[in-house]
Every structure is written in structure tokens, then in C-alpha cells.
C-alpha positions, 0 to 999 in steps of 0.5 A: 500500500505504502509502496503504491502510495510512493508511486503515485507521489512520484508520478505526482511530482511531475505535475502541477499542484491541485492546491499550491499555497505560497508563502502567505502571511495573515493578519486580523484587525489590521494588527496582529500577524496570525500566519508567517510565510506559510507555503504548502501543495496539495496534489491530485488524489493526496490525502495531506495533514495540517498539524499542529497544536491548538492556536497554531494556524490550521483553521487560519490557514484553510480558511485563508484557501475558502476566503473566509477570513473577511468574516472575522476581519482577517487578510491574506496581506502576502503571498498567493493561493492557487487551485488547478494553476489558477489564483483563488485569492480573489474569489469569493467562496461561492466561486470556489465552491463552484470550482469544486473546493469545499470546507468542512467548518471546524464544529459541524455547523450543522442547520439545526432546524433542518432534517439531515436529509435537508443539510445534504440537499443544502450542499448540492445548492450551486449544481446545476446538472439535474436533479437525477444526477443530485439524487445519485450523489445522495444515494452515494452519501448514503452508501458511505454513511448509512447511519444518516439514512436511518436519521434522514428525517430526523431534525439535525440538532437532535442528532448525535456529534458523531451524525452531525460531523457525517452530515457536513461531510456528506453535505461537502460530498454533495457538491461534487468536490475535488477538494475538501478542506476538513477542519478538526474532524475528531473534535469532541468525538469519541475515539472509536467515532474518529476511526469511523469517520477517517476510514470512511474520509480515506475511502472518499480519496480512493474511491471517489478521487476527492483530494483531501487537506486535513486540518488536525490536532489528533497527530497520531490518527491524522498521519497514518491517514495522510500521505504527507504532512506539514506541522504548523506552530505559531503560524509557521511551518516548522516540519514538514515530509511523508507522513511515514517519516514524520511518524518516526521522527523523534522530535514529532513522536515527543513533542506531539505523540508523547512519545521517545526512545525511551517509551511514552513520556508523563505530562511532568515530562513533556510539559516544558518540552519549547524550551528543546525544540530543535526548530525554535 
């Protein structure tokens, strides 16, 4: 699996980037610098993790991709982002989303007054094909998440975190994405939730093509899901590489695992761990 991951990498390579964000610096209210030189590539039918601690940019930095950031009173004030060779900077998110880039909000965001058949319908929005072809995709949500099929007419915001974490992501499957921007999927959901929803977001990578950029603070799920990956600290990246790699990296499996040579640290270890970063 690894070597055919490998594979596709190389042949990767040699093409342009889905998704190419270069060097971008981020600043709210004017004043304070949120991202430093953030440069990261997606590429077709990748799955790439966005690492890194609570505060440390990830949200920021997808949100920077889908141009929500003016809602919070942010700005992309350096660098550029492209999607499929073309500059997205200026896009509004409905023009991305028409694209085919599409986030998953960190939270769920469910409409709560809405059935979760309602929230899917609300994804397929922008489509203009047909209702055959918007039927298809519900059925293929379906497929992938049977447990919504059983809540389909149940109103969202009495259903579980777990059900409402898998109504926004089949609602992004419902606009026909070729990327997904997923932003925290394990928060709050129990562990064996988490496996459910990675093992079902991975099957969407290979059965579906979609390319996926992961924002994630759960490092240890995240890199055995993703092909390659970036840790972000303090709104700059500070590692990056194959996801095999990084989850052998000493310094990863300490400061982000708990984890060293000498077996698992205990918090009184590991919590004055800046002052050994090697990156700092």
C-alpha cells in the first residue's frame, strides 16, 4: 500500500499542484500577524495533514484557501493561493465552491432546524446538472454513511456529534468536490467515532478521487491517514515530509505523540518540552 502510495507521489511530482499555497502571511484587525510565510501543495488524489497544536494556524490557514477570513476581519496581506494553476485569492467562496473546493467548518455547523436529509440537499445548492444526477450523489452519501439514512428525517440538532460531523461531510460530498478542506474532524468525538469517520474520509480519496487537506490536532490518527504532512506552530511551518517519516521522527513522536526512545513520556515530562525544540 505504502509502496503504491510512493508511486503515485512520484508520478505526482511531475505535475502541477491541485492546491499550491505560497508563502502567505495573515493578519486580523489590521494588527496582529496570525500566519508567517506559510507555503504548502496539495496534489491530485493526496490525502495531506495540517498539524499542529491548538492556536497554531490550521483553521487560519484553510480558511485563508475558502476566503473566509473577511468574516472575522482577517487578510491574506502576502503571498498567493492557487487551485488547478489558477489564483483563488480573489474569489469569493461561492466561486470556489463552484470550482469544486469545499470546507468542512471546524464544529459541524450543522442547520439545526433542518432534517439531515435537508443539510445534504443544502450542499448540492450551486449544481446545476439535474436533479437525477443530485439524487445519485445522495444515494452515494448514503452508501458511505448509512447511519444518516436511518436519521434522514430526523431534525439535525437532535442528532448525535458523531451524525452531525457525517452530515457536513456528506453535505461537502454533495457538491461534487475535488477538494475538501476538513477542519478538526475528531473534535469532541469519541475515539472509536474518529476511526469511523477517517476510514470512511480515506475511502472518499480512493474511491471517489476527492483530494483531501486535513486540518488536525489528533497527530497520531491524522498521519497514518495522510500521505504527507506539514506541522504548523505559531503560524509557521516548522516540519514538514511523508507522513511515514514524520511518524518516526523523534522530535514529532515527543513533542506531539508523547512519545521517545525511551517509551511514552508523563505530562511532568513533556510539559516544558519549547524550551528543546530543535526548530525554535
Amino acid at each position: 500500500m505504502e509502496q503504491a502510495v510512493e508511486a503515485t507521489e512520484v508520478g505526482a511530482a511531475k505535475a502541477a499542484p491541485l492546491l499550491n499555497i505560497n508563502n502567505i502571511e495573515v493578519i486580523y484587525d489590521h494588527v496582529i500577524l496570525v500566519l508567517k510565510g506559510v507555503s504548502l501543495e496539495l496534489y491530485k488524489g493526496g490525502i495531506v495533514a495540517l498539524l499542529g497544536a491548538n492556536g497554531a494556524g490550521k483553521s487560519t490557514t484553510l480558511k485563508a484557501i475558502s476566503n473566509l477570513l473577511r468574516a472575522e476581519r482577517g487578510e491574506v496581506t502576502k503571498g498567493s493561493i492557487e487551485a488547478m494553476g489558477e489564483r483563488v485569492d480573489n474569489m469569493t467562496s461561492n466561486e470556489l465552491v463552484k470550482r469544486g473546493i469545499i470546507q468542512v467548518m471546524e464544529g459541524r455547523h450543522c442547520f439545526e432546524h433542518l432534517t439531515v436529509e435537508e443539510n445534504l440537499l443544502t450542499g448540492a445548492y450551486t449544481r446545476r446538472d439535474g436533479r437525477a444526477a443530485i439524487s445519485e450523489s445522495l444515494e452515494k452519501v448514503y452508501h458511505y454513511f448509512p447511519r444518516l439514512r436511518e436519521r434522514r428525517t430526523s431534525q439535525a440538532g437532535y442528532t448525535s456529534g458523531g451524525e452531525q460531523q457525517m452530515t457536513a461531510i456528506g453535505r461537502a460530498l454533495m457538491a461534487s468536490p475535488s477538494v475538501i478542506l476538513l477542519d478538526e474532524p475528531s473534535m469532541g468525538l469519541a475515539p472509536q467515532l474518529v476511526e469511523e469517520i477517517f476510514e470512511i474520509v480515506r475511502d472518499l480519496n480512493q474511491k471517489e478521487g476527492v483530494s483531501i487537506l486535513l486540518a488536525e490536532q489528533n497527530t497520531m490518527v491524522a498521519l497514518r491517514y495522510a500521505e504527507y504532512g506539514y506541522i504548523l506552530e505559531n503560524g509557521r511551518i516548522v516540519m514538514d515530509g511523508k507522513a511515514r517519516a514524520l511518524r518516526e521522527n523523534e522530535d514529532v513522536k515527543e513533542f506531539y505523540l508523547g512519545l521517545s526512545s525511551g517509551g511514552r513520556k508523563n505530562f511532568r515530562e513533556v510539559k516544558h518540552y519549547r524550551r528543546r525544540k530543535r526548530w525554535l
